[in-house]
C-alpha positions in Angstrom: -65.6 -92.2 39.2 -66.4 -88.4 38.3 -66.2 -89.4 34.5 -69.0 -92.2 35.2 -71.2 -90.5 36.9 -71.6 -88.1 34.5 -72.5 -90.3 32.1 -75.7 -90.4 33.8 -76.7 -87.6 32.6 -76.9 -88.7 29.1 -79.1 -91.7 30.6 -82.0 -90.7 27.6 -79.4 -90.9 25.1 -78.9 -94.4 26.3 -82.8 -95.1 26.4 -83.0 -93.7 22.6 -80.4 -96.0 22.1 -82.1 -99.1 22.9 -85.3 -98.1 21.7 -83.0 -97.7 18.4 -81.8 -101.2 18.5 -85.1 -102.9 19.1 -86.2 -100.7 16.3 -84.1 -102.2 14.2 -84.5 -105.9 14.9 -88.5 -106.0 15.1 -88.5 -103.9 11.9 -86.3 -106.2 10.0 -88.2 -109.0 11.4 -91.6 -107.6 10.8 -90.6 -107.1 7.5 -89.5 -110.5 6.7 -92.3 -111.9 7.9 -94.9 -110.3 4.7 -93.3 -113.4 2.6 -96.3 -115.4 4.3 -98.9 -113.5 3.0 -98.1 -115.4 -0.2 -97.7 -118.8 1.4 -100.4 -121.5 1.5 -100.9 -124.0 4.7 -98.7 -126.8 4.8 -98.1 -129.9 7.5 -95.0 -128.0 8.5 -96.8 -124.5 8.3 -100.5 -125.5 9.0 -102.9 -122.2 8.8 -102.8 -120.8 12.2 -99.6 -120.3 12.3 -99.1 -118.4 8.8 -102.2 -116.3 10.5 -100.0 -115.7 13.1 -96.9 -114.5 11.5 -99.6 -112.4 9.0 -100.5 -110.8 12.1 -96.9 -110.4 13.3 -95.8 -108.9 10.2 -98.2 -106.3 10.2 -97.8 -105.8 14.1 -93.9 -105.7 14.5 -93.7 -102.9 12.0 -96.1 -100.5 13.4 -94.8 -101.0 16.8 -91.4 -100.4 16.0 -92.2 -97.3 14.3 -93.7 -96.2 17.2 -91.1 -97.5 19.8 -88.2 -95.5 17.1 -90.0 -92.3 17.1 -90.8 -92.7 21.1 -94.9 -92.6 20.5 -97.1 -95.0 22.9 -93.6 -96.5 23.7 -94.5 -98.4 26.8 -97.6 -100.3 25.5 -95.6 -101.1 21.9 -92.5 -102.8 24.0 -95.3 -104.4 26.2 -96.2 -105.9 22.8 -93.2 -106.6 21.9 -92.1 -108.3 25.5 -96.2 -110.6 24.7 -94.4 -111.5 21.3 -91.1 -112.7 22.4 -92.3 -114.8 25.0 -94.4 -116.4 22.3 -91.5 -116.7 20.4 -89.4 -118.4 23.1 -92.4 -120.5 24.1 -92.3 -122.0 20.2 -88.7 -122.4 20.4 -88.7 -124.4 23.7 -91.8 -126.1 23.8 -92.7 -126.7 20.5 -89.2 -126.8 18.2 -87.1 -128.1 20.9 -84.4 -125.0 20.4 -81.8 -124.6 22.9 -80.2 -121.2 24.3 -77.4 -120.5 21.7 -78.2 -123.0 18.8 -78.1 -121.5 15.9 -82.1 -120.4 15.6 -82.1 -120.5 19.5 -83.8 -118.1 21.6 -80.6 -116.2 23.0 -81.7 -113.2 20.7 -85.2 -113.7 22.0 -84.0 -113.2 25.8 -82.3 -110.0 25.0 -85.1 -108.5 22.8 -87.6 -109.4 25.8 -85.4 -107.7 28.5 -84.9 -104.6 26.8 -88.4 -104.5 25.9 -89.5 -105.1 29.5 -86.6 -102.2 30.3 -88.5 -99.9 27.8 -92.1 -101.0 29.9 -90.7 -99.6 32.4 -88.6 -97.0 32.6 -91.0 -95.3 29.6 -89.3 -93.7 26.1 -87.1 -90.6 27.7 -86.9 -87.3 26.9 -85.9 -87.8 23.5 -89.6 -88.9 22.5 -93.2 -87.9 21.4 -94.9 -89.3 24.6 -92.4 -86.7 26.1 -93.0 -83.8 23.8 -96.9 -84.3 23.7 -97.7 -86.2 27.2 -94.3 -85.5 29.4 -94.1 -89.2 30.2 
């Protein structure tokens, strides 16, 4: 028991972890998503939607940048929990996805709950917020 509850003490090496990981997908996501800026409305991809996913890949970037380097941390990830419950909302509702489908929304539900995690338990030590505002 000793051995794990020391590990707590490296609890902001865990948080830098995760803000790692949702680095990593939102950034790769983000960046995919610049391939509609070429794209023209279609009946399967009418014009609010590529506005959308304009706006999203614009938006997923930045805030994972931020939520990487631990800068305005908690109100990127509360961006990024508004977009993934978008995202599941258009997978369930609209596209009629289930949980573990291939394009299902079990990605989706882990993204939102560490994003929700990093709302509120804030970036860590191992952050700018930390360094410049001690949250």
């Amino acid at each position: 028991m000793d051995l794990l509850t020391s590990l707590t003490e490296l609890n902001n090496v865990g948080i830098l972890i995760l803000r790692i990981g949702i680095t990593v997908s939102f950034l790769y996501h983000g960046i995919d998503k610049l391939k509609m800026w070429k794209m023209e409305p279609s009946e399967e991809m009418p014009a609010s939607m590529i506005k959308q996913l304009r706006l999203l890949s614009v938006v997923e970037p930045l805030g994972a940048v931020a939520v990487l380097f631990g800068f305005l941390t908690q109100l990127a990830a509360l961006g990024f929990v508004i977009i993934m419950i978008g995202a599941m909302n258009l997978k369930i509702n609209q596209m009629k996805k289930s949980f573990a489908e291939p394009g299902g929304w079990e990605l989706d539900v882990v993204l939102l709950a560490g994003s929700l995690a990093l709302v509120l338990i804030g970036p860590g030590t191992i952050s700018l917020d930390y360094l410049l505002w001690g949250i």
